[in-house]
VEXGU-694902 format. One record per residue (C-alpha): y, x, z; residue in one letter; residue number from 0; chain. Coordinates in nm, 3 decimals. Example, Ala and Ser with C-alpha at 12.3 -4.5 7.8 and 13.67 -1.06 7.14 Angstrom:
# residues 2
@py: -0.450 px: 1.230 pz: 0.780 rodren: A drenpa: 0 roro: A
@py: -0.106 px: 1.367 pz: 0.714 rodren: S drenpa: 1 roro: A
This chain:
# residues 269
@py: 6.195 px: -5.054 pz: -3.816 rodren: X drenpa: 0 roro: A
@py: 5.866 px: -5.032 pz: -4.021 rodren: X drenpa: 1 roro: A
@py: 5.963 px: -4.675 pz: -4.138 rodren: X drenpa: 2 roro: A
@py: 5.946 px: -4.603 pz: -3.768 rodren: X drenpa: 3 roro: A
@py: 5.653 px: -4.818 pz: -3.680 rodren: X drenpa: 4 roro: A
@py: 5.496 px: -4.606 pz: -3.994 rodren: X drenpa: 5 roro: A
@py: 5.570 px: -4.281 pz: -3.860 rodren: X drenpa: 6 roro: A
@py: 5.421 px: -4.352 pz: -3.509 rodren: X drenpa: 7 roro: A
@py: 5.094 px: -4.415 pz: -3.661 rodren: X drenpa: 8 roro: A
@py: 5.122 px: -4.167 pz: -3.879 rodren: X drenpa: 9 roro: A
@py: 5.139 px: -3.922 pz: -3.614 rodren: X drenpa: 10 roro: A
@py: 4.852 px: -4.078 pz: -3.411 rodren: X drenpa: 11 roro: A
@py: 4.629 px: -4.042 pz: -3.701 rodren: X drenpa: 12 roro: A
@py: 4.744 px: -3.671 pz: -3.718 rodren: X drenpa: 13 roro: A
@py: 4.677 px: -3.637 pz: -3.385 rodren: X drenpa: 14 roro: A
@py: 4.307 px: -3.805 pz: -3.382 rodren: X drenpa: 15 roro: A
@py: 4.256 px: -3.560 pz: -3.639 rodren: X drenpa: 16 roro: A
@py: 4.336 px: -3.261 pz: -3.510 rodren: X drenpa: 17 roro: A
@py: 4.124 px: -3.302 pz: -3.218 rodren: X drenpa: 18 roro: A
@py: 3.777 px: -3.341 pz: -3.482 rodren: X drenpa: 19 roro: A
@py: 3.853 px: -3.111 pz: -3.688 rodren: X drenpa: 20 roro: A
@py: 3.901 px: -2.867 pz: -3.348 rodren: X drenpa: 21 roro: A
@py: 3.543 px: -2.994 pz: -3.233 rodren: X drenpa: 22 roro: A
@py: 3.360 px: -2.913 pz: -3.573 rodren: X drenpa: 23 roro: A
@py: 3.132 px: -2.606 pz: -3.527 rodren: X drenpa: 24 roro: A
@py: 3.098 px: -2.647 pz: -3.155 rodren: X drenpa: 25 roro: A
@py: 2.719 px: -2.592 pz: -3.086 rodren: X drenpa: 26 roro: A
@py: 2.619 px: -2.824 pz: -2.784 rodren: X drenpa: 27 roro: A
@py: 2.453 px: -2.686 pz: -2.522 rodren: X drenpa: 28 roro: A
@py: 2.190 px: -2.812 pz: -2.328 rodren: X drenpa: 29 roro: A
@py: 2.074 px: -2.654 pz: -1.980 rodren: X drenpa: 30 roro: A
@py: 1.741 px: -2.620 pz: -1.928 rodren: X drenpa: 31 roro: A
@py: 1.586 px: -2.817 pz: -1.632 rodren: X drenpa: 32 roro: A
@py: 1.571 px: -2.578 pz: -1.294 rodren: X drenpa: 33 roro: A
@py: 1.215 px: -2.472 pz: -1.241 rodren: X drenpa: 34 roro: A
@py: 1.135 px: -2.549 pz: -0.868 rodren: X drenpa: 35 roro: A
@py: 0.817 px: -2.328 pz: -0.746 rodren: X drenpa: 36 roro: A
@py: 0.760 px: -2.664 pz: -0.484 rodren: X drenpa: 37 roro: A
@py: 0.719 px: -2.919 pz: -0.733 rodren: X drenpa: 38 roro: A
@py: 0.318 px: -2.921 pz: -0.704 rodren: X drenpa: 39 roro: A
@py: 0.302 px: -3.083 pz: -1.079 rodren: X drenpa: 40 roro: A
@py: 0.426 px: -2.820 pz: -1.264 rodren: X drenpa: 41 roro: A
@py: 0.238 px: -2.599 pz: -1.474 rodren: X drenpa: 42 roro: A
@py: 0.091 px: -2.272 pz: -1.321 rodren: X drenpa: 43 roro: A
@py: 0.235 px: -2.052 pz: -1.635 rodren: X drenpa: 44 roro: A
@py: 0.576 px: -2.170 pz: -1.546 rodren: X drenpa: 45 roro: A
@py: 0.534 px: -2.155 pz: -1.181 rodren: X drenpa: 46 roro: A
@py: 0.389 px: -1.796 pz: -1.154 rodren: X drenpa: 47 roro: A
@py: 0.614 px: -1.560 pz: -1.355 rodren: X drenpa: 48 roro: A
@py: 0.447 px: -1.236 pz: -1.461 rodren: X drenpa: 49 roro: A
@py: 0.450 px: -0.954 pz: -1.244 rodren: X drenpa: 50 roro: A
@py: 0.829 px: -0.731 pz: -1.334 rodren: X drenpa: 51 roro: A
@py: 0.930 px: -0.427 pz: -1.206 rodren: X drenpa: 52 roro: A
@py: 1.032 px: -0.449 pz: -0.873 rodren: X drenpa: 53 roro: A
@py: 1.366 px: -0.370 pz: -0.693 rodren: X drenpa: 54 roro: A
@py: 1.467 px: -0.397 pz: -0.354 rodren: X drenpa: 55 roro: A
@py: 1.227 px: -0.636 pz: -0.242 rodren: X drenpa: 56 roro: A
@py: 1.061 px: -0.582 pz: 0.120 rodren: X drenpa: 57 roro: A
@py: 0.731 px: -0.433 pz: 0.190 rodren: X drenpa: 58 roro: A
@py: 0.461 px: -0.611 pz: 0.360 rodren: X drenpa: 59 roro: A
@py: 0.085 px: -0.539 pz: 0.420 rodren: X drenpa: 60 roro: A
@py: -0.177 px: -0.785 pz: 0.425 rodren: X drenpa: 61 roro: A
@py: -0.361 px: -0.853 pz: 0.780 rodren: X drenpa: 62 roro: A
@py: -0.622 px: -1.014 pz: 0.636 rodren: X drenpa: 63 roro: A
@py: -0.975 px: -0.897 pz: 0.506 rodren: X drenpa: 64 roro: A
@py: -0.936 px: -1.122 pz: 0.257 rodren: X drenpa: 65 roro: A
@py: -0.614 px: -1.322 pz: 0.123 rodren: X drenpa: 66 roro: A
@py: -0.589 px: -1.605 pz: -0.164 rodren: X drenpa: 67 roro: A
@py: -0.349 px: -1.539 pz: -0.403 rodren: X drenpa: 68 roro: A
@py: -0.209 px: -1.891 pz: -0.537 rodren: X drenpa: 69 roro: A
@py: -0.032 px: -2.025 pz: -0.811 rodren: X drenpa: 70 roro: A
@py: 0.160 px: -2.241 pz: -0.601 rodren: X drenpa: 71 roro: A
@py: 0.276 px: -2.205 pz: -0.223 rodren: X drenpa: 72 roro: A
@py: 0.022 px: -2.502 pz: -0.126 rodren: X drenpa: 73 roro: A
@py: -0.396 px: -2.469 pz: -0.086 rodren: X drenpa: 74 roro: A
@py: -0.561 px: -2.653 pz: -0.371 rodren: X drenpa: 75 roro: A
@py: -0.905 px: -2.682 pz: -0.547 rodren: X drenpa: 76 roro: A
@py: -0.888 px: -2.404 pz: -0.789 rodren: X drenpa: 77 roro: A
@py: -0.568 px: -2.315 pz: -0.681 rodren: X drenpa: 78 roro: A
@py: -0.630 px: -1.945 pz: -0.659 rodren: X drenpa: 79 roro: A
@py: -0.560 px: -1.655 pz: -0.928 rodren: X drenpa: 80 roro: A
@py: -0.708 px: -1.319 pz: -0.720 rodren: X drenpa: 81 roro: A
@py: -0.727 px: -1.217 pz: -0.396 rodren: X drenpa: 82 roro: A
@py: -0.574 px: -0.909 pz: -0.181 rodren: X drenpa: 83 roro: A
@py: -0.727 px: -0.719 pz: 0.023 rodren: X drenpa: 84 roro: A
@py: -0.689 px: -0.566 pz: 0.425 rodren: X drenpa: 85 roro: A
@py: -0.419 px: -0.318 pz: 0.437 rodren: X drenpa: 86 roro: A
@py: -0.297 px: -0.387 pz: 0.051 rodren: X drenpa: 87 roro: A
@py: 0.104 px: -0.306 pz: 0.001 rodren: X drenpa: 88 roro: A
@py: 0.253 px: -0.592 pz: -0.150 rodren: X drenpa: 89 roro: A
@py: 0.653 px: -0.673 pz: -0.211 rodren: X drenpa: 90 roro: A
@py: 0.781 px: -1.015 pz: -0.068 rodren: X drenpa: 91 roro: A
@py: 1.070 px: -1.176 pz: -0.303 rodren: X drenpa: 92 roro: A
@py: 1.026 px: -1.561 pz: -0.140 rodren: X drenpa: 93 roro: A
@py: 0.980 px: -1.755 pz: 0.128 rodren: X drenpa: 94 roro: A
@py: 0.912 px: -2.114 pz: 0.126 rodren: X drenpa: 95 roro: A
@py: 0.771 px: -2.292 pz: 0.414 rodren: X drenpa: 96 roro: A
@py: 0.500 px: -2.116 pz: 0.558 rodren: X drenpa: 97 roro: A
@py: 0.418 px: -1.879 pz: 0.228 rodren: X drenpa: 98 roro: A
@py: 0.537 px: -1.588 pz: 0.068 rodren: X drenpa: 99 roro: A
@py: 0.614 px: -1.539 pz: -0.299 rodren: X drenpa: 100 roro: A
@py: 0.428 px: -1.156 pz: -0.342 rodren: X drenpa: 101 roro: A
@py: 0.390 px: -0.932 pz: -0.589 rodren: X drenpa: 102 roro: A
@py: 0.183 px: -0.568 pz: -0.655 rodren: X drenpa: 103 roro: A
@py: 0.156 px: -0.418 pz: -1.030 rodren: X drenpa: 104 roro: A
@py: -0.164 px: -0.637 pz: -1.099 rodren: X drenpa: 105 roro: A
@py: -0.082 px: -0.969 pz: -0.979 rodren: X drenpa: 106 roro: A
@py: 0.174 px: -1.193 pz: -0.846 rodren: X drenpa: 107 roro: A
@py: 0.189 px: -1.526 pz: -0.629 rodren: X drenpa: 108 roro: A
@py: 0.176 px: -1.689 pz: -0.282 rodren: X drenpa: 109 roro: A
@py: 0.029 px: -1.611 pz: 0.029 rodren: X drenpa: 110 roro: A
@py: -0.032 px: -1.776 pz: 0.356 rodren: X drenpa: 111 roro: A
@py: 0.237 px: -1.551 pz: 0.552 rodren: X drenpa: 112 roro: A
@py: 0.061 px: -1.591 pz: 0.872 rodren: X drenpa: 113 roro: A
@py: -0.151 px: -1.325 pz: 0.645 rodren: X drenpa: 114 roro: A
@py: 0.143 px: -1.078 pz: 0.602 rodren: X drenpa: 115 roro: A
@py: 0.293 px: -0.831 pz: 0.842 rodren: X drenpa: 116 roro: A
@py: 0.599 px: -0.569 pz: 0.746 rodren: X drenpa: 117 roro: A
@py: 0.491 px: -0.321 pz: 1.072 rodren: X drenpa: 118 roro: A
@py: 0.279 px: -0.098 pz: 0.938 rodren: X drenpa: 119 roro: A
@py: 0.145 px: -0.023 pz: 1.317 rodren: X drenpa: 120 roro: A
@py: 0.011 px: -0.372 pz: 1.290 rodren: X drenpa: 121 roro: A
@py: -0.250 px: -0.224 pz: 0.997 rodren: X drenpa: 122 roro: A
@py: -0.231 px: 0.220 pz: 1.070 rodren: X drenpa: 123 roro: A
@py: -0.323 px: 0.406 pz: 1.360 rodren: X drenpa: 124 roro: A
@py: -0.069 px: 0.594 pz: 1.557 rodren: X drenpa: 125 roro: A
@py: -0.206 px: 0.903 pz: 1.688 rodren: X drenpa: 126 roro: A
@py: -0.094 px: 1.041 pz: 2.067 rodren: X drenpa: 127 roro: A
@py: -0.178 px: 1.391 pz: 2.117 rodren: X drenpa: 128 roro: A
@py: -0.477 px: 1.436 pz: 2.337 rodren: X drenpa: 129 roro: A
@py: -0.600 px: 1.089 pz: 2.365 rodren: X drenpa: 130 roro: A
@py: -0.956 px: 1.001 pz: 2.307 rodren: X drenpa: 131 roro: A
@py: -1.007 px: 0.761 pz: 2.078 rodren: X drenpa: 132 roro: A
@py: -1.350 px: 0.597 pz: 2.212 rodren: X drenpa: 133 roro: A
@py: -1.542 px: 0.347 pz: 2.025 rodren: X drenpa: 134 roro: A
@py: -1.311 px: 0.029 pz: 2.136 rodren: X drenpa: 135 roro: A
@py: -1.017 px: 0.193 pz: 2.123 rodren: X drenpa: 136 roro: A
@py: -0.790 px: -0.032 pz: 1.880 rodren: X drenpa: 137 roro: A
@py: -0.688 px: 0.270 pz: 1.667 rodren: X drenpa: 138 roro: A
@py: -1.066 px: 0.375 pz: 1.648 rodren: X drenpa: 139 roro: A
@py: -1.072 px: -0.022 pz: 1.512 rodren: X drenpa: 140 roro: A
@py: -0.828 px: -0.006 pz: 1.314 rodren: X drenpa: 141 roro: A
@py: -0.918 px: 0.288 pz: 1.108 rodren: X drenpa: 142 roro: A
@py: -1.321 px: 0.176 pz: 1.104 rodren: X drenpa: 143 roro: A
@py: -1.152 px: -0.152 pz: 0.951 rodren: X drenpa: 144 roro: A
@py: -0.942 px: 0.009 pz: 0.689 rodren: X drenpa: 145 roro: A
@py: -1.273 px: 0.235 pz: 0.592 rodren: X drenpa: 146 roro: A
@py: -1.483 px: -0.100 pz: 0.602 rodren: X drenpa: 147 roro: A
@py: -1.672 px: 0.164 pz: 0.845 rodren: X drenpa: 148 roro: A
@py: -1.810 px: 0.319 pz: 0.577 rodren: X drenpa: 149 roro: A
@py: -1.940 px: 0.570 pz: 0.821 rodren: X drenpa: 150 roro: A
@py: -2.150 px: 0.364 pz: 1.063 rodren: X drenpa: 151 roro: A
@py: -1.921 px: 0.435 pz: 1.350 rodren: X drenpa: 152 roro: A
@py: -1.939 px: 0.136 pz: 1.460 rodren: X drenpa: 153 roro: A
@py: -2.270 px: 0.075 pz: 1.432 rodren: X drenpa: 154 roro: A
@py: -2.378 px: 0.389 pz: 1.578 rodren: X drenpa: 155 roro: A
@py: -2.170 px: 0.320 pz: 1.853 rodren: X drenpa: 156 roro: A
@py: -1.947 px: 0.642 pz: 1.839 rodren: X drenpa: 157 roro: A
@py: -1.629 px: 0.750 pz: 1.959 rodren: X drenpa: 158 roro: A
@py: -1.397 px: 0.826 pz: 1.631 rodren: X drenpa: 159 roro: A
@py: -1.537 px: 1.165 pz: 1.447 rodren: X drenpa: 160 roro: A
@py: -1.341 px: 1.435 pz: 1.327 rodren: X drenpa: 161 roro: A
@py: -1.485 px: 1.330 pz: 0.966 rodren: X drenpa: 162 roro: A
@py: -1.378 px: 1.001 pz: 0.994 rodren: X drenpa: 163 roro: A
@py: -1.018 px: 1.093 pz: 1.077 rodren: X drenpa: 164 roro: A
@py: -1.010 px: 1.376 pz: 0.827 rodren: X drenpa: 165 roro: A
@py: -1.089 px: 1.158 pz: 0.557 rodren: X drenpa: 166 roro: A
@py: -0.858 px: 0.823 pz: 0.662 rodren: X drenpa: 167 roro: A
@py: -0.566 px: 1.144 pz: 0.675 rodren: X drenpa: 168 roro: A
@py: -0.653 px: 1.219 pz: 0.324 rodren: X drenpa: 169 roro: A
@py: -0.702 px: 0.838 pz: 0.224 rodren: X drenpa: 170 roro: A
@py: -0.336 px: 0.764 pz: 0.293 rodren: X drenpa: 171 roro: A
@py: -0.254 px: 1.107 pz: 0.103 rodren: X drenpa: 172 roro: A
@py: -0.466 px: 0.883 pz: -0.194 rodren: X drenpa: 173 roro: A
@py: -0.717 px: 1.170 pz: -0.247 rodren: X drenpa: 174 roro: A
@py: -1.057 px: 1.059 pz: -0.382 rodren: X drenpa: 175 roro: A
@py: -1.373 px: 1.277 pz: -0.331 rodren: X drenpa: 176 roro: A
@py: -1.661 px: 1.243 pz: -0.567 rodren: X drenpa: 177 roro: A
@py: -1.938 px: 1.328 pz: -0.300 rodren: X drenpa: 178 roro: A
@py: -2.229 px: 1.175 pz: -0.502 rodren: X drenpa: 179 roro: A
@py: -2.527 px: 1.125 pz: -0.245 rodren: X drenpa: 180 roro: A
@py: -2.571 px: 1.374 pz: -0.044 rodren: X drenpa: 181 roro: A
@py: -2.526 px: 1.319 pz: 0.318 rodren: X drenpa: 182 roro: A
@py: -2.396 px: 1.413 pz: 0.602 rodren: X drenpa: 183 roro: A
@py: -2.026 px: 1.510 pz: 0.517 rodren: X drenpa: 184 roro: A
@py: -2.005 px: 1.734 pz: 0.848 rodren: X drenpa: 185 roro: A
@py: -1.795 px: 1.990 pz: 0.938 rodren: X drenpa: 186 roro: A
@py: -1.983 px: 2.290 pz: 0.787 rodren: X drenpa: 187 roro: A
@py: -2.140 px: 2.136 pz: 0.526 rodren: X drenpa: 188 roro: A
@py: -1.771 px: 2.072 pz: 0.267 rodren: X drenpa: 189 roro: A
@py: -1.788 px: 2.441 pz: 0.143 rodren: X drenpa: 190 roro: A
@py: -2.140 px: 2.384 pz: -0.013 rodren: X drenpa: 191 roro: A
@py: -2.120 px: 2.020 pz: -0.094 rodren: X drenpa: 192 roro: A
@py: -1.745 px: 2.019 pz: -0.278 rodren: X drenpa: 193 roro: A
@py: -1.792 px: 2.421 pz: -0.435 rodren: X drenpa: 194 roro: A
@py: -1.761 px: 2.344 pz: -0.826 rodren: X drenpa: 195 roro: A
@py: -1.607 px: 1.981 pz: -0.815 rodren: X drenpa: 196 roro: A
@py: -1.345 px: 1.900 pz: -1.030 rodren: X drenpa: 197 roro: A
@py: -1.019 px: 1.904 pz: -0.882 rodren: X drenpa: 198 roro: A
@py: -1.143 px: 2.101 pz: -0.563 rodren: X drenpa: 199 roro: A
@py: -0.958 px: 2.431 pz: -0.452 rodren: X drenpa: 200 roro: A
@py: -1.109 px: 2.655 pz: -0.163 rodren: X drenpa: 201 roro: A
@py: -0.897 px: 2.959 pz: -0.098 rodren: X drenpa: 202 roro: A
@py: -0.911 px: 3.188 pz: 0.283 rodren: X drenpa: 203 roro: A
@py: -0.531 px: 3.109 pz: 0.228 rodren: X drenpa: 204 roro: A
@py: -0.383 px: 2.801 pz: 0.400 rodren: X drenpa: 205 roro: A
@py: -0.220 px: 2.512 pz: 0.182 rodren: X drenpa: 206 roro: A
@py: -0.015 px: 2.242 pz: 0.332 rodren: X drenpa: 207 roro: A
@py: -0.255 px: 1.910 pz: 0.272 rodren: X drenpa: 208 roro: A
@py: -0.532 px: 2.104 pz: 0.306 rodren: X drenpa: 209 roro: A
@py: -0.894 px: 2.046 pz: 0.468 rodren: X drenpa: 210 roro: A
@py: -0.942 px: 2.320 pz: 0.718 rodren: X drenpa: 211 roro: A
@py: -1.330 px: 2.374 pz: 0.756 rodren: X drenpa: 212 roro: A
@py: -1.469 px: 2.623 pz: 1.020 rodren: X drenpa: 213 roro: A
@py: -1.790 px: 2.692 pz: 1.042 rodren: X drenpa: 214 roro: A
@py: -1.829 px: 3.043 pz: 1.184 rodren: X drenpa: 215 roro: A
@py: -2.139 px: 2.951 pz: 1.414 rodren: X drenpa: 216 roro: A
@py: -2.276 px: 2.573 pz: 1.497 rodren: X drenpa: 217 roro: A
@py: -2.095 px: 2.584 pz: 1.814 rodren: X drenpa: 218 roro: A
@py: -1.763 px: 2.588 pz: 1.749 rodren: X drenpa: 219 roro: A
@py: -1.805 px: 2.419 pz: 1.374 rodren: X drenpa: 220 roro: A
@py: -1.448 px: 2.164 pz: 1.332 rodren: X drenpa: 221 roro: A
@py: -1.230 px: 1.987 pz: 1.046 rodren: X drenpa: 222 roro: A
@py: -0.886 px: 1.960 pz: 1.077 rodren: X drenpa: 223 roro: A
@py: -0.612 px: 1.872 pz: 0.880 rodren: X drenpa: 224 roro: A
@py: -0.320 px: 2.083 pz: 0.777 rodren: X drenpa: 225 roro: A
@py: 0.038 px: 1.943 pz: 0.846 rodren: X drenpa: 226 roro: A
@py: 0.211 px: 2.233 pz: 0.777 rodren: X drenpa: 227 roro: A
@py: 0.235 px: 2.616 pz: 0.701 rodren: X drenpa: 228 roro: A
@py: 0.497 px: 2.819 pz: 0.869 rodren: X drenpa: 229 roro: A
@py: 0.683 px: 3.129 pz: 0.669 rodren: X drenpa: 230 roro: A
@py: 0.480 px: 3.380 pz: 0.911 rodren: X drenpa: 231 roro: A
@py: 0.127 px: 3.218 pz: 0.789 rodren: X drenpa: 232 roro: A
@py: 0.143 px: 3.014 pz: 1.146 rodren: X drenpa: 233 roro: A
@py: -0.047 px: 2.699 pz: 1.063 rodren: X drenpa: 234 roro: A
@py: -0.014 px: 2.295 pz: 1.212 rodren: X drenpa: 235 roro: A
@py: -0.332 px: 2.113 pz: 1.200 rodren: X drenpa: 236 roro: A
@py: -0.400 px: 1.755 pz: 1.350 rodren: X drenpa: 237 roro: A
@py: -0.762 px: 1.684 pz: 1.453 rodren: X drenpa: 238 roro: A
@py: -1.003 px: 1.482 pz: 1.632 rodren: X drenpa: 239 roro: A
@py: -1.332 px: 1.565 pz: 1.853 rodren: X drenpa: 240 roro: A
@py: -1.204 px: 2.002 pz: 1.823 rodren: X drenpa: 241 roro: A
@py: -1.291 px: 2.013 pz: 2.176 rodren: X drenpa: 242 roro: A
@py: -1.398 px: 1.672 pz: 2.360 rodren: X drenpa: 243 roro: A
@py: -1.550 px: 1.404 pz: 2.192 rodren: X drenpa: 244 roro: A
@py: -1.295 px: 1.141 pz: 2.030 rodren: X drenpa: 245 roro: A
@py: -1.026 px: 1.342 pz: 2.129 rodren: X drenpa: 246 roro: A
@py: -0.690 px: 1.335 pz: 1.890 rodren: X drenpa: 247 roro: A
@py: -0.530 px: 1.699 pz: 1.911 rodren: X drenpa: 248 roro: A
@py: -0.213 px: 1.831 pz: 1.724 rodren: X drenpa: 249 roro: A
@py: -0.173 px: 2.181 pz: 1.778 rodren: X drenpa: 250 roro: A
@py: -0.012 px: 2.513 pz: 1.605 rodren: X drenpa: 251 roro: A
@py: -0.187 px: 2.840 pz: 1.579 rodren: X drenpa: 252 roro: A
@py: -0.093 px: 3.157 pz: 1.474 rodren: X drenpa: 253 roro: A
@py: -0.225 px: 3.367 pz: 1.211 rodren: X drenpa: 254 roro: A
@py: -0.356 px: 3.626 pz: 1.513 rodren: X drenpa: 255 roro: A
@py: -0.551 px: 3.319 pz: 1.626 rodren: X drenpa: 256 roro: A
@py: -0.677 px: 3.129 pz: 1.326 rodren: X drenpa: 257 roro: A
@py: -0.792 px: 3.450 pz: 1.138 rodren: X drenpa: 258 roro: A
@py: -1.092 px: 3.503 pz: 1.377 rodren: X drenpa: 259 roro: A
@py: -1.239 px: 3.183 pz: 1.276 rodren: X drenpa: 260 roro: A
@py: -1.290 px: 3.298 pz: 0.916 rodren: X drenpa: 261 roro: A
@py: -1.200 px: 2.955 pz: 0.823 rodren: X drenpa: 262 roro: A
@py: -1.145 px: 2.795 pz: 0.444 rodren: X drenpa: 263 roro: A
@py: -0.912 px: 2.562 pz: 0.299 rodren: X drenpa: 264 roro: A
@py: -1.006 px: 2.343 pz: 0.100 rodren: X drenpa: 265 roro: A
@py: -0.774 px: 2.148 pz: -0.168 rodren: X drenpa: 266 roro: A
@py: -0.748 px: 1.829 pz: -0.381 rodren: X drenpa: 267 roro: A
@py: -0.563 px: 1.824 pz: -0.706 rodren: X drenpa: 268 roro: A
């Protein structure tokens, strides 16, 4: 009976032991607390990540002339860590309550939403051929707005200019011009005031994304852009004020026709 009794705890020991020794060596692991973005006392380091590459996320353009970018997706004193600006691209990863968790390759945070839109016709113009585009005219607005009217349209009370037009075309094409000071930028005057800047091309040739300039007499002086060039030297140009005042034309002329005009293209590397 005891030989038994010994036996029995002798295997209970055995068995208590086994399940130590199994457990030495077993790191313990310890999750780290989830970092919620809406708990307003956390530090702005750890609420903010900083800005990563960015996959898949959706595209949205800022409505505003102006908008805060926070550390947090509430308003508070010193809250703010940049700002965007009208028209900016910026890619939306979060929503939480009535902001937006953005990001662009210089800064990342949260925006007011109400400040956001993802149709890009809420920010570009959308051309209709042969429409004049008058001084009120919201696409006339909207492309004074994304130039800041840095062309006095506005002021001047004008209908949109072919200049104006010709330069928001090659804005969204993200050409810059170094112009320096001298003004006006009119159609006739590109030849002389671009001839020897870097980056410039001006060839009798036409160039897809190119500036058409004609200026065979004052009277029939014009910019347009080039959308395309056809195998048989055919060219498409879009334009605005070619014949009428503010109006938007799209048209396609034939090598017969454009020759005449002795026109140049000009290019931007």
């Amino acid at each position: 009976m005891y030989q038994a009794f010994k036996e029995v705890l002798s295997e209970l020991w055995d068995f208590a032991r086994g399940r130590d020794i199994q457990s030495v060596g077993k790191p313990t692991v310890q999750l780290s607390p989830v970092i919620k973005a809406a708990d307003k006392n956390l530090d702005p380091v750890l609420v903010v990540p900083p800005v990563q590459p960015i996959v898949g996320s959706r595209v949205a353009y800022v409505t505003a002339d102006a908008a805060h970018c926070l550390v947090r997706p509430v308003k508070t004193f010193d809250g703010s860590v940049g700002m965007f600006s009208y028209a900016q691209k910026v890619y939306v990863d979060t929503i939480e309550g009535s902001f937006a968790h953005v990001q662009t390759e210089q800064l990342a945070g949260w925006v007011e939403s109400a400040l956001l839109t993802d149709t890009p016709s809420v920010i570009y113009p959308e051309f209709k051929a042969q429409e004049v585009y008058g001084v009120s005219h919201v696409d006339t607005l909207k492309v004074r707005r994304l130039s800041r009217d840095g062309l006095l349209g506005a002021v001047v009370h004008s209908p949109l200019q072919g200049l104006e037009y010709v330069l928001y075309v090659l804005s969204k094409e993200q050409v810059s011009i170094d112009w320096g000071y001298q003004r006006p930028r009119s159609a006739g005057s590109w030849q002389s005031l671009l001839r020897g800047k870097m980056g410039v091309v001006m060839s009798t040739e036409p160039k897809t994304g190119s500036v058409l300039e004609v200026a065979a007499d004052k009277s029939s002086t014009f910019l347009a852009y080039v959308e395309a060039v056809l195998p048989d030297l055919s060219i498409r140009v879009s334009s605005v004020g070619r014949i009428h005042p503010g109006e938007y034309l799209n048209e396609e002329f034939s090598q017969v026709q454009w020759r005449p005009w002795k026109p140049v293209f000009i290019s931007f590397n």
